[in-house]
Structures are given as C-alpha cells and as structure tokens.
C-alpha distance (Angstrom), angle and dihedral (degrees) to the residues before:
residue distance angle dihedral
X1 . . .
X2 3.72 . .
X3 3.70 104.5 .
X4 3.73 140.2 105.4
X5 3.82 118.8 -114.6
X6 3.08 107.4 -117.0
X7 3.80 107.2 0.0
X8 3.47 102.9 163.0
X9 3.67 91.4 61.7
X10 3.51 94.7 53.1
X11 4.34 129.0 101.0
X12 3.90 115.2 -116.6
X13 3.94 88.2 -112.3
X14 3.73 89.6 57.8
X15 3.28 98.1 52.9
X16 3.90 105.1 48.3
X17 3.91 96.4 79.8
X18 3.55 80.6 59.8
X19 3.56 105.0 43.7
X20 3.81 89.8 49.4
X21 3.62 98.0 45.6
X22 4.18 81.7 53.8
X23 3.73 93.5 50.8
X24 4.09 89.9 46.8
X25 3.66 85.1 73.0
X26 4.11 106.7 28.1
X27 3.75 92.7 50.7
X28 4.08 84.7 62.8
X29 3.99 86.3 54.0
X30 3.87 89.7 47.3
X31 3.55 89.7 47.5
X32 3.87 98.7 57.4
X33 4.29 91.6 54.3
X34 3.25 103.0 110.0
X35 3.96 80.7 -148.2
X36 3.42 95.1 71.2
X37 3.46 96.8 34.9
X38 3.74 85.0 60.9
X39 4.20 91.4 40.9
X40 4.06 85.4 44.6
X41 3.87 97.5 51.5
X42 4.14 92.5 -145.8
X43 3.33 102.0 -43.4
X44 3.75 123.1 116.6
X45 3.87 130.4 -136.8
X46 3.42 114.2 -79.7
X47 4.03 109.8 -106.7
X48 3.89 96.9 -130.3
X49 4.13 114.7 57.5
X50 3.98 88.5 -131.0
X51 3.50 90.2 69.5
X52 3.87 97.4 55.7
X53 4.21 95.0 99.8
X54 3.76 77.3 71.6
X55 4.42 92.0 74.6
X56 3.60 121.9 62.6
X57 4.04 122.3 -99.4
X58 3.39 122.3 -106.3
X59 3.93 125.0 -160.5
X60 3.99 141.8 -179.6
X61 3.72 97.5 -71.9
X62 3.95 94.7 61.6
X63 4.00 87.5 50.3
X64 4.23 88.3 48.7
X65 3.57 81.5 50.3
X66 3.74 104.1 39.7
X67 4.28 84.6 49.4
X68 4.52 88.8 51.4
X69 3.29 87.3 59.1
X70 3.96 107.4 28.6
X71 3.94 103.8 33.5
X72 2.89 139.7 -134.2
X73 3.42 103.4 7.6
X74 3.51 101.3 10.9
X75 3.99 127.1 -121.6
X76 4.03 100.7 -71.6
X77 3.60 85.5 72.5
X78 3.79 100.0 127.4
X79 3.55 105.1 -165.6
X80 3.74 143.4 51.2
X81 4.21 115.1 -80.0
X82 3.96 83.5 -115.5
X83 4.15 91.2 65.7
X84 3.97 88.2 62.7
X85 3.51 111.5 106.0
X86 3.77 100.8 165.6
X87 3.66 130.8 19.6
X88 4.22 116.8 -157.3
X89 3.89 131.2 173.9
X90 4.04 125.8 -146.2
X91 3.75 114.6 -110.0
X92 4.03 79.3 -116.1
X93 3.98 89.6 -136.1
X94 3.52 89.9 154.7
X95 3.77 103.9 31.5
X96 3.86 141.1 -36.9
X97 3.52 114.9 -1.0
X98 4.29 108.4 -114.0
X99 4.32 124.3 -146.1
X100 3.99 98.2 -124.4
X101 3.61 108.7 -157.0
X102 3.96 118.7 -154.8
X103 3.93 125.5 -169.0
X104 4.05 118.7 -145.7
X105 4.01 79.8 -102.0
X106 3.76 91.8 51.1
X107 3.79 93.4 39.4
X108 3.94 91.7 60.0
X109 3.36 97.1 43.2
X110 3.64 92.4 58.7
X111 3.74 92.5 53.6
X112 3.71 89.3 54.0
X113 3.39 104.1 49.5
X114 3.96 87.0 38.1
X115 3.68 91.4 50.5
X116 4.09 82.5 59.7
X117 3.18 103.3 64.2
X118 3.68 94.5 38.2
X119 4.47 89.4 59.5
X120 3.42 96.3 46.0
X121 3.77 86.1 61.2
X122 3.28 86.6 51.9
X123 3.95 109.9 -99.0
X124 3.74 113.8 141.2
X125 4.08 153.6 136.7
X126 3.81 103.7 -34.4
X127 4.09 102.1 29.9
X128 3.50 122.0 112.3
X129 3.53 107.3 -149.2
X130 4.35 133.0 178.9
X131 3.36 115.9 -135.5
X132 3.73 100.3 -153.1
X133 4.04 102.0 175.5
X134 3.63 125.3 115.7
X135 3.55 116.4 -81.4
X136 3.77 102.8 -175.2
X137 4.02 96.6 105.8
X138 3.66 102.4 -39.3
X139 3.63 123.2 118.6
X140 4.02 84.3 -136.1
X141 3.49 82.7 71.6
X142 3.92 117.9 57.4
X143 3.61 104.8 -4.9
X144 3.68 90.8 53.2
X145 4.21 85.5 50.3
X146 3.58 88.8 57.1
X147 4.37 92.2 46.5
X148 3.98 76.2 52.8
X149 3.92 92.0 49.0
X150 4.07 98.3 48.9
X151 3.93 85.4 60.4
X152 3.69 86.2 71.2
X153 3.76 92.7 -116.9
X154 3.99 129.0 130.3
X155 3.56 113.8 -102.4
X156 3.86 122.9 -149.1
X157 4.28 102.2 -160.7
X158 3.14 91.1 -150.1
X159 4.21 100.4 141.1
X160 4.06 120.6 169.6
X161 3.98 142.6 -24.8
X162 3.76 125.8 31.8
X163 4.12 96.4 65.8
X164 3.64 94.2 165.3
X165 3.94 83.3 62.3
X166 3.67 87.8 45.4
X167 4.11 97.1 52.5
X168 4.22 81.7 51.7
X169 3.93 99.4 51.7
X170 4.03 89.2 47.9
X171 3.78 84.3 58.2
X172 3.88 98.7 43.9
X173 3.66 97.6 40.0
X174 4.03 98.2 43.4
X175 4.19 91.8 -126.2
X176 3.70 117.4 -164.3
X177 3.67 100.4 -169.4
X178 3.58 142.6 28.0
X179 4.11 126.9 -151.3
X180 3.86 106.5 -143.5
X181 3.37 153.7 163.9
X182 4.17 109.0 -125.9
X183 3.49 100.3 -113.2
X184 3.86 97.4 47.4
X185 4.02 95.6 77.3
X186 3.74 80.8 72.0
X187 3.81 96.1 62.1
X188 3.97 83.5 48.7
X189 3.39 87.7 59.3
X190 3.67 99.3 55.8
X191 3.41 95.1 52.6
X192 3.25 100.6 49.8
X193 3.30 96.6 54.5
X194 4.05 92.1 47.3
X195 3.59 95.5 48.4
X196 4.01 116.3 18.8
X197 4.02 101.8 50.8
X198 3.43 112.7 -168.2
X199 3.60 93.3 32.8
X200 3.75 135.3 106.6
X201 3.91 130.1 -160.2
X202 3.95 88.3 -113.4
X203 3.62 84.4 52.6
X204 3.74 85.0 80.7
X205 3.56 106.1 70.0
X206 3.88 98.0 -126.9
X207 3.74 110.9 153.7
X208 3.47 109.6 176.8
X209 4.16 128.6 38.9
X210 3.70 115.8 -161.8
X211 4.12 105.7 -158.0
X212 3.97 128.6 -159.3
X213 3.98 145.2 137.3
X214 4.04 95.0 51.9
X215 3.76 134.4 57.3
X216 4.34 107.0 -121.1
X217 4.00 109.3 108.9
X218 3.49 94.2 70.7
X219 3.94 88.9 68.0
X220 4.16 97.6 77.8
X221 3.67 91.1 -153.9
X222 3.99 91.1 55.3
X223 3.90 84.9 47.8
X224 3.51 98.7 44.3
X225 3.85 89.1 55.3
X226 3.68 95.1 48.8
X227 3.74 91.6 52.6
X228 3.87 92.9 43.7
X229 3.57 96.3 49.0
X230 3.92 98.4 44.0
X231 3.55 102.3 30.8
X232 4.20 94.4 -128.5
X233 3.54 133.1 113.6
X234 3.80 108.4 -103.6
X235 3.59 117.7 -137.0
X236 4.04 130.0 178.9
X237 4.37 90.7 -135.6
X238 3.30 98.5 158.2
X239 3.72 123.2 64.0
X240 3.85 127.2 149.5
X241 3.60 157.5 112.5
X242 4.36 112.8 -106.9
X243 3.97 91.3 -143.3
X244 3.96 95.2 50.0
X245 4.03 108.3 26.5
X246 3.86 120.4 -28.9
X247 4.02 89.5 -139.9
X248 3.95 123.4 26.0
X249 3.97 106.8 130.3
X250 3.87 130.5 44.1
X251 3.47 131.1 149.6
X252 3.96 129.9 -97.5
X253 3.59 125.4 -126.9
X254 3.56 98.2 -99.5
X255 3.59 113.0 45.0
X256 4.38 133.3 31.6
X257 3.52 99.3 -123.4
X258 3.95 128.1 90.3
X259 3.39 130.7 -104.6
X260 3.50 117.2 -139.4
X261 3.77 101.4 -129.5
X262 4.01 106.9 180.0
X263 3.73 107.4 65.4
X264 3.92 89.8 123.8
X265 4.01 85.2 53.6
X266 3.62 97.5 31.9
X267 3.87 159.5 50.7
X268 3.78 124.9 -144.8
X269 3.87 131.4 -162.6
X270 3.31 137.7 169.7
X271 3.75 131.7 -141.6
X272 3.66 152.0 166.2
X273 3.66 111.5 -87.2
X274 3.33 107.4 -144.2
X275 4.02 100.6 33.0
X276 3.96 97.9 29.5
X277 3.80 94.8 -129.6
X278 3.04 115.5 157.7
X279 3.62 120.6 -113.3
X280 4.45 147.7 -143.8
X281 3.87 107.4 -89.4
X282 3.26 93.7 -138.5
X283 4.49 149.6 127.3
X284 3.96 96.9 -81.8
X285 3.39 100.7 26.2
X286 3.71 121.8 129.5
X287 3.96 127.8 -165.8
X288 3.72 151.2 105.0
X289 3.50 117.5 -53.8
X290 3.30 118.1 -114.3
X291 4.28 123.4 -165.7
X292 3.37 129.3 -165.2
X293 4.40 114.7 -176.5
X294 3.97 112.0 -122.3
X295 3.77 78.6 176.6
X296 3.92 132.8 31.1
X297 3.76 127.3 106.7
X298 3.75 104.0 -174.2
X299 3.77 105.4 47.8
X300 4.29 108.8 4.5
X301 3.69 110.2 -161.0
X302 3.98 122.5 -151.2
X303 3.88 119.3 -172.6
X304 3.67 94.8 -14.6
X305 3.51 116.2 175.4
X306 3.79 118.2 -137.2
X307 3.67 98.7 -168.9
X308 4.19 85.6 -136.1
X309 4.01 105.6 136.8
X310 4.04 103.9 -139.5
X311 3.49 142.8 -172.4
X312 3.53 122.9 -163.9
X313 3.39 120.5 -146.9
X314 4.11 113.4 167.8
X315 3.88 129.0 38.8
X316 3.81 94.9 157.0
X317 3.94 126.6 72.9
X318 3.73 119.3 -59.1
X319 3.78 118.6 -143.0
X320 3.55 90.0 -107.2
X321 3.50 96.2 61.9
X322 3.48 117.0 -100.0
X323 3.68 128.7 105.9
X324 4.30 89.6 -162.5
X325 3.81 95.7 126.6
X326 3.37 126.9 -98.7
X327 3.91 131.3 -120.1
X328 3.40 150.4 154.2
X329 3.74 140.6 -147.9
X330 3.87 118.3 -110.2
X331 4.16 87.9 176.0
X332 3.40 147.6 -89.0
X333 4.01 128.3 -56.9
X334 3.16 99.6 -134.9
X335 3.92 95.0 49.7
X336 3.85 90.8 46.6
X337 3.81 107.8 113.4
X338 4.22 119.5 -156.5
X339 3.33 109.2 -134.5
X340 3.74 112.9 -178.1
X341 3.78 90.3 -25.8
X342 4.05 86.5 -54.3
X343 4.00 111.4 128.5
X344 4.19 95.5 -126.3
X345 3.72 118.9 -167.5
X346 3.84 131.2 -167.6
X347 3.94 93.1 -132.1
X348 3.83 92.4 61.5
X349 3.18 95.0 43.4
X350 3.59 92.6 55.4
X351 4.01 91.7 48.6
X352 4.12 84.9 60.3
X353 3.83 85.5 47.5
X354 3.89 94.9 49.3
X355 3.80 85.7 57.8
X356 3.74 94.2 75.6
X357 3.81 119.8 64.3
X358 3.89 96.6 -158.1
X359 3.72 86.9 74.7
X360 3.56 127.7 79.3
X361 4.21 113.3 -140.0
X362 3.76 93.5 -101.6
X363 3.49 112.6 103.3
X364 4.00 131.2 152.2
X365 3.90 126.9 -155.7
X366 4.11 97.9 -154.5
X367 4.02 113.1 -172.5
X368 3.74 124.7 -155.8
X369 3.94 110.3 -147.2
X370 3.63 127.7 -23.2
X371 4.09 108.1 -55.6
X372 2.91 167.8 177.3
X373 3.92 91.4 -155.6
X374 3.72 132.5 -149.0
X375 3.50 95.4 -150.6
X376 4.03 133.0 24.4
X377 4.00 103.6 -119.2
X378 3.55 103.1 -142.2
X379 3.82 129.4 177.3
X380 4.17 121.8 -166.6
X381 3.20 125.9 -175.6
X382 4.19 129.5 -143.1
X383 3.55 123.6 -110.1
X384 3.75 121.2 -124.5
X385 3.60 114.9 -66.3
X386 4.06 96.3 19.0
X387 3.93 134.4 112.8
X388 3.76 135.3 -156.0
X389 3.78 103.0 -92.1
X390 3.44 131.4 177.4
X391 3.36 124.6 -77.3
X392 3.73 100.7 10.2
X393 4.05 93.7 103.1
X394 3.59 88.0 56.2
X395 4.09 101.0 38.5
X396 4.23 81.7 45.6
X397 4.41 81.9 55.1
X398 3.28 92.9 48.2
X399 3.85 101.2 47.4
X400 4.29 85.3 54.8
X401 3.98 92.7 42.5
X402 3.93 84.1 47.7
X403 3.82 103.5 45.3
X404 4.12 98.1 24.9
X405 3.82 102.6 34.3
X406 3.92 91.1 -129.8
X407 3.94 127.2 106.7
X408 3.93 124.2 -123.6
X409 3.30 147.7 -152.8
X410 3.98 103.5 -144.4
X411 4.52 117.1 -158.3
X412 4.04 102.6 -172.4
X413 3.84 97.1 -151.8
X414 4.02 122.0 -169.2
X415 3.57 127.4 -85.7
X416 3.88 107.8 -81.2
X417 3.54 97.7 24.3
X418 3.43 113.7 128.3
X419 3.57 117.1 49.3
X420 3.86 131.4 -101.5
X421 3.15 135.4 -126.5
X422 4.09 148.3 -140.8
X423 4.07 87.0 -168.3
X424 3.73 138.7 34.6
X425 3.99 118.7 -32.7
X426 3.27 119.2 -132.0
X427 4.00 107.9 -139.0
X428 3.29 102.6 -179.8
X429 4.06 124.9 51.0
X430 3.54 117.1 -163.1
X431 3.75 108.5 -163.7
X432 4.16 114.7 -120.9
X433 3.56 90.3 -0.1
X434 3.80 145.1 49.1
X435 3.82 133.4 -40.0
C-alpha cells in the first residue's frame, strides 16, 4: 500500500519528504502516457512539485477523447491489461460516461483515503451503516462500500430501488447509519409516509448520515432540516472526483467544511477558471481545483482539472485534530450560469431558497438556449401542506437579488412536483443540451 498512516493528521512540512519521494516515481509513469507526451510536447515533468505550473493542464475532454480513439480505457493507461483488478464507469452526469481502471495498489489506496473521510464524520467499529448508492458501474457504488468497510464498520450493500424494502431492513437489522446521496432522504420520506403509517423517519433509529454525489449540506437550512426531520447527524462524507479518487474530502465532526484527506496520495492546485493561472494556496483563496496523482498505477493524472469551484478556508489545525486543509465547494463550472456578467451557482441559490419554510428543498434552475441570461429562471417547489400565495414568488426574488446580486424569475410549483431521486439531482436543466 502506498499511503501514509495517518495523513490527515499530519503538518504540510511533514508531509513533503513524502510527497516528493511519491512524485520521484509517478512522474516516470506520467511520463510514459503517450497522452501526456502528446499534451507535454517533449518536455518532461519537472522533478520538484513546485515547478508543475510550468506543464500544460489537462481536463475531462482530452481523456473522452484519448478513450474514442484508444478504447476502452484510453491511451494513459499506464500499466499492462493484466494489473486491472476492477473496472468502473462515471455516472456521466455531466457528459460521457468514462471506464476507470484501478490496480490492487490503486484499489487499496482508495479505501484508505475513503475510509478517512468517512471516520472523521464519525463512522467506525460498531456502526451499522446502509450504503444506499448505485452499484451498477459507479464507483459510488462498491468502491465507496469498501471506503465504508476500512472504517471498521458493518456494511449493509444495500444500493438503489426497492425503498419500501429498504425502510424494513433498517428496522430488522438495528442500522445506525446510512450512506447517501443528499437528495435521497427525500424519497425515504415518501415512502414512509405511503406505506408505514404511524411511523416517522426518526422512528428508525439512524444516527449518523454519510452524504456525497450532490452539493446540499453546505446550505444550513437544508442541513438543519435533514437533521430535524431524521433525528441523525448529517455529515457531507463523501467528496471526490471518479477519474482521480472517488473519496478524498469529508467533513469532521466539529466543523462544516472538508478536510482534504489525500495529501499522501495526492497534489492540489488552485487556479483561475477561466484563464488557468495559477493561483496562492492559501486561507481565502478561491479557485478551481486542480489534482495532480502522487499515487495511481492504472490511469496517473497530471494537472487535471476538476472543474469544482473551491474556496479554501483552513490551513492550520482544526479542533479535531487534523491539520489536512480545509475547503468547501462553491460549485461546479460547468453548472455555473452568467447572469448579467454575475458568476450564479445552484448551491447559493439553494441557501436563499432554504431560508423560506413554505418551500420544500427541491428546486430546478432550467435555461433556455445557450446565454448569457437576463434573468436566472428558477423553479421551487412547495412543501407539503403549502399553497401558492401571494407575494411569495416575489419575496423568494428578492431574497436571491439581495444575497446573490442577480435577478430572477421565480415559478412556485406544487408540492411533489419535481421528481426525486435515488442518484444524483440534476439542478440545473439546460434546454436541448446538457445539465
């Protein structure tokens, strides 16, 4: 295995003899893709990690690409088809779906820095927890169950569909935890209260949910009402990118933000998004992030942009412990939306919807053509029990001009109207095209 015990706990300064002794070796497997070779134009990766701004980025498009013409696994597979031990595919949620190829090296790894994230929330020996993500190809699916394993806890592999069977093996097998994606409580919710009368999500005894796969806990309203309805502490586990490591950052138990968990296993930058300059690594700063494998046999990474807009905002020791730097997630690139020149993402405009109780947390951002817009088209749906009333359409406008700087155009819709889901929601809709 080719990680550090106990990373996470570690200072930056004890961790770069490590991180360069790990890049001596992986820039050599880099080296010999003929991707980058082609991306790099002859030159070779720099020796010391500092000097990395000096190559080229490379992002999900040029693997899509190298994969067309190199299938399956496209031609920055670095090792021989007999090394791969396990063969996944991305949910493709924002494009193509990829083949991800892990080693038995690369497969381990992942559990333990997987199985990091997953403690400091508070999963260990002596849980019971339900791993309810798809396991039909995705890496959500099984090589999240084994992150969930490695913390010493029981795992139930349960994955998706059938949630009225779900509701009765939490009862019969006294669970204590439950491996989600945000939006699937919902779902839960429905079905209990179709086909269990009488009984009430905190009815069930689950103390712990372990979130990943969708922005939503950073809004404090939408956390606060996951906690009050279900009775559990509600912890974002679970965050990663499928082509670099499905699980490096979760949160601890005593703060929001993530801790970056994988800086034995990996290299972080951050950059401008729309420029690529590279930019300070520092408490404040706020970019794309940028990875770079110190560790990854099948498919090594170099510069890879993950499209994930980031702030970070703690590089000293958190009160739990660990001095793995702390982030969080402002949203995605490629689901930003320009309104008037104003950068507009779907998680803050969900934190101004989670300010009004009226509304339910299903909301949908649904774009006509290909922008800039005028107006952000948002549609928000009613909780249970509510009806349109006047007024609210324009207060809900107000609150997003107010706290976002951008002006809407707000569609109440009834309660139930937009469709759950047991995997990723898609928040924003771009009509004829991608979302």
């Amino acid at each position: 295995m080719a990680t550090l015990a106990k990373a996470d706990f570690l200072t930056a300064a004890d961790l770069a003899a490590w991180q360069d002794g790990r890049w001596a070796r992986q820039r050599e497997r880099v080296q010999a893709s003929p991707l980058y070779r082609r991306l790099w134009a002859g030159r070779k990766a720099p020796a010391r990690l500092a000097d990395l701004p000096a190559l080229p980025l490379s992002d999900k498009a040029m693997l899509r690409a190298s994969q067309r013409a190199t299938p399956p696994f496209g031609d920055y597979l670095a090792v021989e088809p007999e090394a791969i031990v396990r063969i996944h595919r991305t949910s493709g949620t924002t494009g193509e779906a990829m083949n991800i190829a892990l080693s038995a090296e690369d497969a381990a790894d992942t559990a333990t820095v997987g199985a990091r994230a997953q403690a400091a929330a508070g999963l260990g020996p002596g849980h019971r927890v339900v791993h309810c993500l798809n396991y039909q190809l995705w890496m959500g699916g099984f090589t999240d169950h084994t992150t969930l394993e490695a913390t010493g806890a029981a795992v139930i592999p349960f994955g998706v569909g059938n949630s009225e069977k779900l509701v009765q093996t939490i009862r019969d097998l006294g669970i204590t935890a439950i491996s989600c994606t945000p939006s699937y409580p919902a779902v839960l919710e429905r079905t209990i209260a179709t086909h269990f009368p009488g009984l009430s999500p905190r009815d069930l005894g689950l103390g712990l949910g372990l979130f990943g796969g969708e922005a939503g806990l950073d809004d404090p309203a939408f956390r606060g009402r996951l906690e009050s309805i279900w009775g559990f502490k509600a912890r974002n586990a679970n965050y990663g990118v499928s082509d670099v490591f499905c699980n490096f950052a979760g949160q601890c138990e005593q703060q929001t933000d993530l801790h970056f968990m994988g800086l034995d296993v990996l290299w972080p930058e951050l950059i401008e998004p729309e420029i690529g300059d590279v930019l300070p690594w520092r408490e404040g700063a706020t970019g794309e992030l940028v990875l770079t494998h110190l560790e990854r046999a099948c498919q090594p990474l170099a510069r890879f942009r993950t499209g994930d807009i980031v702030e970070l905002t703690g590089l000293g020791r958190c009160v739990c412990g660990r001095h793995a730097p702390r982030f969080r997630v402002i949203g995605r690139s490629d689901d930003m939306v320009v309104v008037r020149g104003l950068n507009v993402f779907p998680t803050t405009v969900a934190a101004a919807l989670g300010s009004f109780a009226e509304l339910s947390a299903e909301y949908r951002i649904r774009l006509a053509g290909g922008g800039p817009y005028d107006a952000l088209p948002v549609e928000a749906e009613l909780a249970i029990g509510q009806v349109i009333s006047a007024g609210l359409a324009d207060a809900i406008a107000a609150r997003i001009k107010r706290e976002i700087g951008a002006t809407a155009r707000v569609t109440l819709l009834p309660p139930g109207s937009l469709p759950r889901t047991e995997g990723k929601t898609r928040r924003v809709v771009r009509e004829g095209g991608s979302s």
